[in-house]
C-alpha positions in Angstrom: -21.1 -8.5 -70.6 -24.8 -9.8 -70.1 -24.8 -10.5 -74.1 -21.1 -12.0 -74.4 -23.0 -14.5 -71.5 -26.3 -15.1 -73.2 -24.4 -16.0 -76.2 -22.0 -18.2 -74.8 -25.0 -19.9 -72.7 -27.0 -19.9 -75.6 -24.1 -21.7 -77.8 -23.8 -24.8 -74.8 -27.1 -25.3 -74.7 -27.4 -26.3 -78.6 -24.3 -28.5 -78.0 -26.3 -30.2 -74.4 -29.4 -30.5 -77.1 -27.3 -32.4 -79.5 -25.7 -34.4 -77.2 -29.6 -34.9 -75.8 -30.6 -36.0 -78.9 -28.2 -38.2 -79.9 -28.1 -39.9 -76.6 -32.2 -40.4 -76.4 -31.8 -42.1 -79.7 -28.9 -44.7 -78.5 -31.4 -45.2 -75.5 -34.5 -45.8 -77.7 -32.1 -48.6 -79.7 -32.6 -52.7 -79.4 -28.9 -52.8 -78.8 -28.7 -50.5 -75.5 -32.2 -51.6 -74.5 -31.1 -55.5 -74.3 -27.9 -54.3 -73.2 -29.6 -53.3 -69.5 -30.5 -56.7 -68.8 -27.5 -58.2 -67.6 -29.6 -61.2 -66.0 -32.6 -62.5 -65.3 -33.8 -62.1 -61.5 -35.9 -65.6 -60.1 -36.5 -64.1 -56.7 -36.3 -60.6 -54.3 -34.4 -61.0 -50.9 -35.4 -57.9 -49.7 -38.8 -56.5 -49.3 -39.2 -52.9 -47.6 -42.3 -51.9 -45.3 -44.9 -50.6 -47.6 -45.6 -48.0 -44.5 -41.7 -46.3 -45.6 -42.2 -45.6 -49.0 -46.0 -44.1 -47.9 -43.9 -41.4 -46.2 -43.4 -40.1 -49.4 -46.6 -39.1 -50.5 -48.5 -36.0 -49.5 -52.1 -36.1 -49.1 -53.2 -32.9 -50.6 -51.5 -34.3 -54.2 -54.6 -34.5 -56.6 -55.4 -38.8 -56.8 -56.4 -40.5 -59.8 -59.5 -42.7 -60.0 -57.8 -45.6 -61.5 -59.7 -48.4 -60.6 -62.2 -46.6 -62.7 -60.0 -46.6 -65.8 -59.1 -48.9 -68.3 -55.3 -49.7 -67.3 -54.8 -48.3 -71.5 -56.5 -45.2 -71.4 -54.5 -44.0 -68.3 -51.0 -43.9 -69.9 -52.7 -41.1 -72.9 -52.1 -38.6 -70.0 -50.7 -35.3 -71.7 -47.2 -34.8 -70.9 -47.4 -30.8 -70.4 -49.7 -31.4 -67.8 -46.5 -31.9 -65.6 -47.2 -32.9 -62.1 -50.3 -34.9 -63.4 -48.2 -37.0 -65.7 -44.8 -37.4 -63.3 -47.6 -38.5 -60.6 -49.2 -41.4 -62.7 -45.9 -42.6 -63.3 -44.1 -42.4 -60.5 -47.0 -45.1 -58.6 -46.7 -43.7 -55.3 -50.2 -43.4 -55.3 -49.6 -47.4 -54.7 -49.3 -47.0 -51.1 -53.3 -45.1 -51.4 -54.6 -48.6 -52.3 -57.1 -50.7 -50.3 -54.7 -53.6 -49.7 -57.8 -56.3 -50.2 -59.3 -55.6 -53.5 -56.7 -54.0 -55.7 -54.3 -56.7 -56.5 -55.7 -58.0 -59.8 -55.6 -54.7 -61.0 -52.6 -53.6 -59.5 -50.9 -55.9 -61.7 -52.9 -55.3 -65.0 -52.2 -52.0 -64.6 -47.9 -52.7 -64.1 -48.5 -55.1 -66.7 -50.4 -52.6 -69.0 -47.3 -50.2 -68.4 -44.7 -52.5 -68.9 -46.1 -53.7 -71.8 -46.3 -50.1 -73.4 -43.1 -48.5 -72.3 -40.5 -51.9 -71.2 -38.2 -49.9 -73.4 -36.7 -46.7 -72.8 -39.2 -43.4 -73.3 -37.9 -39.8 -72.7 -40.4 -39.0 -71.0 -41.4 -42.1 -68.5 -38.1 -42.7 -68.2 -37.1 -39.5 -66.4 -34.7 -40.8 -64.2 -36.6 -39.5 -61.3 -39.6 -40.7 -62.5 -38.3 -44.2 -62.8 -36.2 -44.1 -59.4 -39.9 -43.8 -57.2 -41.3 -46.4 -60.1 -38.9 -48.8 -58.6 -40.0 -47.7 -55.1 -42.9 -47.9 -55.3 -43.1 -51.1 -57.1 -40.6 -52.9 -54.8 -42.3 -51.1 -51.9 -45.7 -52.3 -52.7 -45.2 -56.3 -53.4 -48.1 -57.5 -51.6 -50.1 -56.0 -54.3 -47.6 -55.7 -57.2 -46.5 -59.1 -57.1 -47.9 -61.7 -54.6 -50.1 -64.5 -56.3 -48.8 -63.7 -59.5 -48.5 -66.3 -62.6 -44.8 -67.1 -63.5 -45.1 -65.0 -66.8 -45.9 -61.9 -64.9 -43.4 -62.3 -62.1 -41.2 -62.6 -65.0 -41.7 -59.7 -66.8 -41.9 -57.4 -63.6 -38.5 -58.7 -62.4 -36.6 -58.2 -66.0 -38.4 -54.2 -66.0 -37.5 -53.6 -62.9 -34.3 -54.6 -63.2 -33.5 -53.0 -66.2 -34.8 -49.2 -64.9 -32.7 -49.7 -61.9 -29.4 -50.7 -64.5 -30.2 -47.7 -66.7 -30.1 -45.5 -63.0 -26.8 -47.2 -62.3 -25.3 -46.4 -65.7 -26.3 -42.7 -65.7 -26.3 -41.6 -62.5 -23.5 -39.7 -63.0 -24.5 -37.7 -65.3 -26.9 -36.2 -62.8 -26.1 -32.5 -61.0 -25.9 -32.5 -57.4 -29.5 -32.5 -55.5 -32.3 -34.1 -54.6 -32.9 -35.8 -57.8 -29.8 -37.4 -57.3 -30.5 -38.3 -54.0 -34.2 -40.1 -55.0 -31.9 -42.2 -57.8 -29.0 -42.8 -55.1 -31.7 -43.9 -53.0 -33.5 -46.4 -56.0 -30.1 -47.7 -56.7 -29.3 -48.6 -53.3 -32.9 -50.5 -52.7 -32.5 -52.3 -56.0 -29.2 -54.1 -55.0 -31.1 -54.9 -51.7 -33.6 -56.6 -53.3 -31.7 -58.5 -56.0 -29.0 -60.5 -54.4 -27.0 -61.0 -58.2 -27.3 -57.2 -58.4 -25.2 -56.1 -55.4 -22.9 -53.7 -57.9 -26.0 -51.5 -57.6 -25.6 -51.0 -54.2 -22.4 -50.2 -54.1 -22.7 -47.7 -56.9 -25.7 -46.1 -54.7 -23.8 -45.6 -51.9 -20.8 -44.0 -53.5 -22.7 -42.1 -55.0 -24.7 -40.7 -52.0 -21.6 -40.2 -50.1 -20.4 -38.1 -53.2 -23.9 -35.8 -53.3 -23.9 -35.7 -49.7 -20.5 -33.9 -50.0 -21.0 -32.0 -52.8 -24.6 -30.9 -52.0 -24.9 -29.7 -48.6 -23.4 -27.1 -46.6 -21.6 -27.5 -43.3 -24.9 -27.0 -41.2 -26.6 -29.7 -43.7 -28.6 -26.8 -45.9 -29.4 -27.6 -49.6 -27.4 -24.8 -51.1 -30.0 -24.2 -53.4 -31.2 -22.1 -50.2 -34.5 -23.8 -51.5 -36.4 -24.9 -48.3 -38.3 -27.4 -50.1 -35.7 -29.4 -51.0 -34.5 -29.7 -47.0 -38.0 -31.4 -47.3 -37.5 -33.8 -50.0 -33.6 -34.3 -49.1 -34.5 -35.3 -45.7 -37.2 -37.8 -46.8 -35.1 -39.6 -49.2 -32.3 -40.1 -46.6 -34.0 -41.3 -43.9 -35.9 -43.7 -46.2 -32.6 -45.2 -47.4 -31.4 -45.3 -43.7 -34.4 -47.7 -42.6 -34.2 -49.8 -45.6 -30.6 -50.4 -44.5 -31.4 -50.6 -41.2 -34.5 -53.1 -42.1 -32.1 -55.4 -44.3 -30.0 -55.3 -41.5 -27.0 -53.6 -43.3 -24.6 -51.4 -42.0 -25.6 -47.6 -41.9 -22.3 -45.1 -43.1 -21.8 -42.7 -40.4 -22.1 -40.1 -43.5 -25.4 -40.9 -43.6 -26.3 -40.7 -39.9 -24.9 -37.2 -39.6 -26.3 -35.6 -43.0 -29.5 -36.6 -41.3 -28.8 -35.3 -38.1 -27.6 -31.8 -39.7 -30.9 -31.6 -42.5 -32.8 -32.9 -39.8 -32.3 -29.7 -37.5 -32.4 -27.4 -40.8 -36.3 -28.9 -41.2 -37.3 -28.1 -37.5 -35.6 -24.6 -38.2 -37.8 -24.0 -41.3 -40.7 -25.7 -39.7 -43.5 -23.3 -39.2 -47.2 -23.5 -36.9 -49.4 -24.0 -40.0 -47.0 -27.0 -41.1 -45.9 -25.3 -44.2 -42.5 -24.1 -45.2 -41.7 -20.4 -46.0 -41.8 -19.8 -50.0 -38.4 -18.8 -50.5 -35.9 -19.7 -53.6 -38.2 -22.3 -55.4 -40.5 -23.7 -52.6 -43.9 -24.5 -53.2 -46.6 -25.1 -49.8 -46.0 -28.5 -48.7 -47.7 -29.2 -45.7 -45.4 -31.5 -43.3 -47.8 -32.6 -40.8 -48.2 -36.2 -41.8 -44.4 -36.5 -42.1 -43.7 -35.2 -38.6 -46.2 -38.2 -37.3 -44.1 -40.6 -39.1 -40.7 -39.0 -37.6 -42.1 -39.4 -34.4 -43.1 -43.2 -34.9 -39.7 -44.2 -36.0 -38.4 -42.3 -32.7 -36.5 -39.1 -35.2 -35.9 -36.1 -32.8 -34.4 -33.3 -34.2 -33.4 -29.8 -32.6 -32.2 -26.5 -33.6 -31.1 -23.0 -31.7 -29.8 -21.2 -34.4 -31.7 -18.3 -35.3 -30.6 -18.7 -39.0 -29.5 -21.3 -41.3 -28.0 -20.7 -45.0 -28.9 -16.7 -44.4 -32.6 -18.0 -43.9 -33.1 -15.8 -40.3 -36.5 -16.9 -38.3 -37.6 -14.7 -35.4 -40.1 -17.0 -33.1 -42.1 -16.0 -29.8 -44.8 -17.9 -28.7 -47.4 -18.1 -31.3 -45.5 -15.3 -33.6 -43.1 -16.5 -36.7 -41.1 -14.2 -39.0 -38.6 -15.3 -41.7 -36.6 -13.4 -43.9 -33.9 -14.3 -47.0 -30.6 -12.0 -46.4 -28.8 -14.8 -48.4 -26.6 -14.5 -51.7 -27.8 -16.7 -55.0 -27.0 -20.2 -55.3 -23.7 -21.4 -57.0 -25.1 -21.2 -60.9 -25.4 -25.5 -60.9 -27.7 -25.1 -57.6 -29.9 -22.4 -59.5 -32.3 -23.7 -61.1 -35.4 -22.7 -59.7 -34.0 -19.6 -57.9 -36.1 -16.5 -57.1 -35.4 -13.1 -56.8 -36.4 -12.4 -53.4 -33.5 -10.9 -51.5 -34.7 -9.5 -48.6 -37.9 -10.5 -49.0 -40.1 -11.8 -45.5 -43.3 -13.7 -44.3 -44.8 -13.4 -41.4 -46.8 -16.7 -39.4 -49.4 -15.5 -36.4 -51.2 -17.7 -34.7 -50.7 -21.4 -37.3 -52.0 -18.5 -40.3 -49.9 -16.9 -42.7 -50.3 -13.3 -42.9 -47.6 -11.8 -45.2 -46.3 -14.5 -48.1 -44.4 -14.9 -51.4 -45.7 -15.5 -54.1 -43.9 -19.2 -54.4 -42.7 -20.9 -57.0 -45.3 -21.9 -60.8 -42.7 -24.8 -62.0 -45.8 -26.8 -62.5 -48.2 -23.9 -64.4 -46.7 -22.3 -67.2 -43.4 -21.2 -68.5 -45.0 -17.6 -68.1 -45.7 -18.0 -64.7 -42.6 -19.8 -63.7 -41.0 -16.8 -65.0 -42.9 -14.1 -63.0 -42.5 -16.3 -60.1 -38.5 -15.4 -60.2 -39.1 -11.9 -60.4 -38.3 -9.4 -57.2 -42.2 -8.4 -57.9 -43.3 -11.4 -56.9 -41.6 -11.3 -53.4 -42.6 -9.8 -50.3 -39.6 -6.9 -50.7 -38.4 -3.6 -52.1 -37.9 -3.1 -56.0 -36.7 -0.7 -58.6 -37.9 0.1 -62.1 -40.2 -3.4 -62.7 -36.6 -4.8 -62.5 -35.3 -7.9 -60.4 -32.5 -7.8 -58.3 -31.1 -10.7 -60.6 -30.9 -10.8 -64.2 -32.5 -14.0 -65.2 -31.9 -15.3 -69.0 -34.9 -15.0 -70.8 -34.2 -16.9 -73.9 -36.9 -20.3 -73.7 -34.5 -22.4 -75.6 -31.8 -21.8 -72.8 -34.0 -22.0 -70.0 -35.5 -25.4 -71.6 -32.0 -26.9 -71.3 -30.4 -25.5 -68.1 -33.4 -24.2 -66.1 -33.7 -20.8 -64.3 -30.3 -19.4 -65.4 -28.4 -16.7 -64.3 -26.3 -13.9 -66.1 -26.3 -11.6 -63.3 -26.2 -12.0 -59.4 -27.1 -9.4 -56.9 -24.5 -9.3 -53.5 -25.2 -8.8 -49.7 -22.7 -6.7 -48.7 -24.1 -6.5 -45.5 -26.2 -8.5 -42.4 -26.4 -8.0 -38.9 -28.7 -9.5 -36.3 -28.6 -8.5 -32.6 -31.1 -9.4 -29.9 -31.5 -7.0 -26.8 -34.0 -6.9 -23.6 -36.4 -5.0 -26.3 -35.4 -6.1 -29.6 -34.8 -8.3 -32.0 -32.7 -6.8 -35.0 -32.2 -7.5 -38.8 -30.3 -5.5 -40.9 -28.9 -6.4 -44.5 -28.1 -4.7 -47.8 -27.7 -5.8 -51.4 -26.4 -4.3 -54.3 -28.8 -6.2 -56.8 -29.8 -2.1 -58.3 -26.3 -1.0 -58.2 -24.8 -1.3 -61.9 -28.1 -0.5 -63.5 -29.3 2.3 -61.3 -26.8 3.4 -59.0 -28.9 2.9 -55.6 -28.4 0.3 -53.1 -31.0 -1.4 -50.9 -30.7 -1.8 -46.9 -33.4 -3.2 -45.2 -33.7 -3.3 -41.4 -36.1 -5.3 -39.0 -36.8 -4.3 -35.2 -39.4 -7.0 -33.9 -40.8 -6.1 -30.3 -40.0 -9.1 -27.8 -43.2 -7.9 -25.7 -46.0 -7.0 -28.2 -46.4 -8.3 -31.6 -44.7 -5.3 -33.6 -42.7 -5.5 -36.7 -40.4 -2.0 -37.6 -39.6 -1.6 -40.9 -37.3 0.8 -41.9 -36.3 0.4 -46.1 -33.7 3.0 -47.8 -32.2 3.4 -50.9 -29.0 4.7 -51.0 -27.3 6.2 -54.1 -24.0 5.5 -55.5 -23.9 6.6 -59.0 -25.3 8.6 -61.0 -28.3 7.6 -63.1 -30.0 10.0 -66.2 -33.5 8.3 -66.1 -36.2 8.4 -64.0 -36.5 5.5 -61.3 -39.6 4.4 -59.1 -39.3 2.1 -56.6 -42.2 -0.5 -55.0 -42.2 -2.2 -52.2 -44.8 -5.4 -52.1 -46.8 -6.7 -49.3 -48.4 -10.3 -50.4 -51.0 -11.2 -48.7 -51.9 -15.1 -48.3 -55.0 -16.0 -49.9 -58.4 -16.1 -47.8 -57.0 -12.8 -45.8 -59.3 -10.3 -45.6 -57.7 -6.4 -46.0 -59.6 -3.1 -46.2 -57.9 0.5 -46.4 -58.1 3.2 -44.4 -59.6 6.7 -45.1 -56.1 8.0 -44.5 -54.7 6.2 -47.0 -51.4 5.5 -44.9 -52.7 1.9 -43.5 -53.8 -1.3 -44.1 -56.4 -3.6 -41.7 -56.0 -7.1 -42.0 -58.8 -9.5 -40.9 -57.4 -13.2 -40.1 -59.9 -16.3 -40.5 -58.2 -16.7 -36.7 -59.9 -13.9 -35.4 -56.9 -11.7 -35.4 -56.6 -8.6 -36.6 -53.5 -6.5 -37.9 -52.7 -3.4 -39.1 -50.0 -2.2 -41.8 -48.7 1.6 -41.3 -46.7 4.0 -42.2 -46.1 7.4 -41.6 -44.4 8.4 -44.9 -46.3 6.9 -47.6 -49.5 5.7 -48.1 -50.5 2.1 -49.4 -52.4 0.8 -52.4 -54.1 -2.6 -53.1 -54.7 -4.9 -56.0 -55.7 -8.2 -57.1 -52.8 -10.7 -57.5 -52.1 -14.3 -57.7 -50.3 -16.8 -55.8 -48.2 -19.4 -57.4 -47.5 -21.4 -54.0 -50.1 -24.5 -55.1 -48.8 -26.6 -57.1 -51.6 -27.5 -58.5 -53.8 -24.4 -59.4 -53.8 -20.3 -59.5 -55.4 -18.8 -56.1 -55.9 -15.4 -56.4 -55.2 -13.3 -53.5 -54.4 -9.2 -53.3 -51.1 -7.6 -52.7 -50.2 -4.1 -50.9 -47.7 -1.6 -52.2 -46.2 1.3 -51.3 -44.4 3.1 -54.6 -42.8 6.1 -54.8 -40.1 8.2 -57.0 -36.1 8.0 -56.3 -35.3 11.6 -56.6 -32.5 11.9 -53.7 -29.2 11.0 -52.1 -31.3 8.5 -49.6 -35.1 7.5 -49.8 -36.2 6.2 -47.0 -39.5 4.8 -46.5 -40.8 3.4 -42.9 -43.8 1.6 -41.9 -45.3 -1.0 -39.2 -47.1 -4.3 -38.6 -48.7 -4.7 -35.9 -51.4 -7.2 -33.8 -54.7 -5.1 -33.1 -56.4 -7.7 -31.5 
């Protein structure tokens, strides 16, 4: 079955290659490339608050020095080195600029660009490169295009234009998500700002309305199950809100409530040390900037629920615990999917203790790839083997992503709360057709003390002729200190906090090692990991053990 699926994916993806192929060469022609420009734009009627499109930046990206570079020399930037070169081009990092001095070369620097890529480039043409190149040009007119000579404004109004017409026209061709949101939201401010162009707006707002429906569960969850893009999601829509709001346009009540519903998923996810938990695709983003800007533009959002798209959190006072009891996206919302079922992290005190290992889309393909695996997850596995199959052919994976050709199932979750207790329980059947076991892990966190119970079994429903070993992974975030018993059967952590934990159990003993964490997008940390491993020799294996504060 796994091959008959590898084939047929691996037969679409040469057809989506031709059809890539052919299309980038209509785009690179003179005939589709004049085609864009439909007119010539004199004027802008609408020009957002740079302080909006600022909001979209994060201040630990890395920052180019580009007032020390010759406008030329910056666009030689490799292309594999990903986030570096989708940075340059997307000129957010226009908002970063001292207002007073940088205008002159603001404007060589568009000029240089435009110049060098006014026609349509596969790769700085991305169309979610483009859509934040039109944000952040149109956001940033008091350096991009005040004082400017008439030859200048010229050719900045025609480029502009014509990215935001070749968003229009292929916006549809998009999947659901948040790069169809950022393009929605490029397409809706370009028909703002050119009065001649108010098509575009329209288009942008169906097309929101569309994604919005498509995209987001009833609660207003991703369901990618990725909490990053809650993150990037929420951004985007509020940004369009204001700009509507701003050019004093009517806000669709679809809008208001998607941001009301992703706005309480964000406070759910949101966490004492600012970052989200690293679960299906996330990488560490820390939020703190963006919750000052919520609270200057008056955004209050709330949230009871103990657990959103089967992402539970258990919070008491200073104490945060998350775990994933949640099925695999639909295949479309999979791309950057990990294998972490049942996989947890644990927040004390604003520190991480316990992680994933998050998500290396910006490394290497090989890491990107390890990244998915069960092994690189906070959780129980069997055999070096991930609880989803993922398809390992480049080719494939170049063209659709992280695919999937098999998906493991929670066939049970329960969570209870009591005077003593709070209680997780869930199973999945991820090891069930290869090995014959199933995995059930349950949770018992003290509402008193800060104790976590832990009590992982692996229960047999077949019959398997080889041998099978499980491991269950403990990754620790990077700058903990940990140190081994004499026993053998626990782990001290130290905490840059000044708390101090321990990791027991009464049935196995640990081991340590070094390991890496992917969470950054911009470098490797190394960190160490703890494991308990053992053989699967019987009806049930069970295997308990305990995290607790020591002081």
């Amino acid at each position: 079955m796994y091959s008959l699926k590898s084939i047929k994916l691996y037969f679409f993806s040469i057809l989506k290659l031709f059809f890539l192929n052919f299309r980038n060469f209509y785009f690179k022609s003179s005939y589709y490339n004049n085609k864009l420009i439909t007119f010539i734009p004199e004027r802008i009627f609408y020009k957002p608050s740079t302080f909006l499109s600022a909001s979209l930046t994060t201040f630990g990206n890395d920052f180019y020095k580009i007032t020390e570079t010759r406008p030329e020399l910056l666009w030689k930037l490799d292309t594999k080195d990903k986030l570096k070169f989708e940075n340059l081009h997307n000129f957010l990092w226009l908002s970063r600029l001292d207002r007073k001095n940088s205008k002159t070369f603001t404007k060589n620097i568009i000029n240089s660009w435009i110049n060098i890529f006014f026609n349509y480039h596969p790769n700085t043409w991305d169309m979610e490169i483009t859509a934040r190149r039109i944000i952040a040009w149109s956001s940033n007119t008091d350096i991009t295009l005040e004082d400017s000579d008439k030859e200048y404004k010229k050719k900045f109004f025609i480029s502009l234009f014509k990215q935001s017409n070749f968003l229009s026209k292929n916006i549809s061709n998009l999947f659901d998500g948040p790069s169809k949101i950022i393009c929605c939201a490029s397409i809706i401010l370009s028909g703002m700002i050119f009065e001649k162009n108010n098509l575009n707006y329209k288009i942008g707002i169906k097309e929101l309305e569309k994604v919005i429906k498509n995209y987001f569960d009833e609660l207003g969850f991703p369901k990618s199950r990725n909490p990053e893009d809650v993150f990037i999601c929420l951004k985007y829509l509020i940004l369009i809100r204001e700009w509507l709001k701003e050019g004093q346009k009517s806000i669709p009540d679809f809008l208001n409530d998607i941001i009301s519903k992703c706005g309480n998923c964000y406070v759910m996810l949101s966490c004492g040390n600012k970052q989200f938990p690293l679960f299906n695709g996330a990488t560490e983003i820390n939020y703190k900037d963006y919750d000052i800007f919520l609270k200057n533009l008056k955004y209050k959002f709330t949230n009871k629920n103990h657990s959103i798209a089967d992402l539970v959190k258990i919070k008491k006072k200073k104490f945060e615990f998350y775990i994933d009891c949640g099925n695999p996206p639909p295949s479309i919302y999979a791309k950057y999917y990990q294998a972490g079922c049942l996989s947890f992290e644990l927040i004390s005190n604003k520190q991480k203790i316990i992680c994933n290992s998050g998500y290396g889309k910006y490394l290497s393909p090989k890491l990107t790839e390890l990244s998915r695996s069960t092994a690189a997850h906070s959780t129980l596995y069997i055999n070096d083997t991930s609880s989803c199959i993922f398809h390992k052919n480049d080719f494939t994976n170049r063209i659709y992503g992280s695919s999937l050709i098999s998906k493991h199932r929670v066939i049970n979750k329960n969570y209870t709360e009591d005077k003593n207790f709070y209680s997780i329980s869930a199973s999945h059947n991820g090891y069930e057709k290869k090995f014959g076991y199933t995995h059930t892990r349950s949770i018992k966190i003290s509402r008193e003390r800060d104790e976590i119970f832990c009590h992982d079994e692996l229960k047999k429903t077949k019959n398997y002729s080889g041998l099978l070993n499980y491991f269950i992974r403990f990754h620790i975030y990077p700058n903990t200190k940990i140190v081994k018993t004499m026993a053998g059967n626990s782990v001290l952590i130290s905490l840059s906090n000044g708390e101090g934990w321990s990791l027991l159990s009464k049935t196995n003993n640990f081991e340590i090692e070094k390991n890496i964490f992917l969470g950054n997008k911009n470098k490797i940390i190394n960190n160490e990991c703890i494991f308990i491993s053992g053989n699967i020799d019987k009806e049930i294996v069970s295997v308990k053990w305990k995290i607790e504060r020591v002081s």
